[in-house]
N, C-alpha and C positions, 0 to 999 in steps of 0.2 A: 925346587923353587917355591915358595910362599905364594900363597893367593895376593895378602897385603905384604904392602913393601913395610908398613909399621902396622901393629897392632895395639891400641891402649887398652888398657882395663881400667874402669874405676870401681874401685868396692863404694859400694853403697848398703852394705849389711846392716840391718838394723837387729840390735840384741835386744834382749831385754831393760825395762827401764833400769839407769841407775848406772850401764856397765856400758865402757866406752865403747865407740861401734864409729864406724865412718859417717854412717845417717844420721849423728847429731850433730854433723857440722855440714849439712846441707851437703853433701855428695851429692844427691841427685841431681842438684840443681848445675853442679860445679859439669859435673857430667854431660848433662844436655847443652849448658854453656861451651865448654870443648868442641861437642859434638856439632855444632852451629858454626860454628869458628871457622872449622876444617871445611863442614858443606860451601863455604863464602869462599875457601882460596879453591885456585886454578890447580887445577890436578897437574896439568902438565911442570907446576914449579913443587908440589906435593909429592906426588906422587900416588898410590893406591895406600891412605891412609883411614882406619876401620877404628870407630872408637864403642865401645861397649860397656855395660854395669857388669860388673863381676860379684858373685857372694862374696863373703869373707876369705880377704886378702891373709888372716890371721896378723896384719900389723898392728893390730888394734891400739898399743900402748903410743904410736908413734904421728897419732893424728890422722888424718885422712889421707890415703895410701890410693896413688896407680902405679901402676907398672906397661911400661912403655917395650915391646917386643921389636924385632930380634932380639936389640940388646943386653933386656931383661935389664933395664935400668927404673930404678924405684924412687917414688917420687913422694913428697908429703905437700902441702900446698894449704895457704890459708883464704886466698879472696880470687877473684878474677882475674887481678892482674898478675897470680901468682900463675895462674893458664895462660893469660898471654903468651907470660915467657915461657912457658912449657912448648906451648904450642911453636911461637916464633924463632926461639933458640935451636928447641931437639928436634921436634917436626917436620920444619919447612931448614934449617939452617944445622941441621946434625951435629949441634952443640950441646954436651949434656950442661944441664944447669947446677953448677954443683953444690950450691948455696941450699938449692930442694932439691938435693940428693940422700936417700936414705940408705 
């Protein structure tokens, strides 16, 4: 049995200038934004959900990339309302989104 009942990852890899990476499309931020999200809902409708930066996801071509465990469901996302529904849909209501499915 898993420690978390979900695990996200968000890359937040910064390359070198010039070459696509997650950190030019503000990952960090989208990250801590998640991660705040989740601390605000009630665990007991959540559950034991753990959001973390990851190095390079290697999806570099495909935008800014997490990946959401067990199910190993991959995500690209462009503003915060694109985490809402990450969060709301897959998270709390275990529906993959599949419009930001990679």
């Amino acid at each position: 049995m898993s420690y978390f009942d979900k695990h996200v990852f968000f890359c937040t890899n910064q390359r070198e200038e010039g070459e696509l990476c997650c950190a030019n499309h503000d990952a960090q931020a989208m990250r801590d934004y998640a991660k705040a999200r989740i601390k605000k809902l009630d665990k007991k409708d959540t559950g034991n959900i753990r959001v973390n930066s990851a190095g390079c996801l290697d999806r570099c071509g495909e935008g800014p990339v997490l990946v959401i465990y067990p199910e190993a469901v991959w995500y690209t996302y462009v503003d915060q309302s694109d985490i809402d529904e990450i969060v709301d849909s897959h998270l709390v209501g275990n529906q993959v989104v599949e419009r930001l499915k990679i």
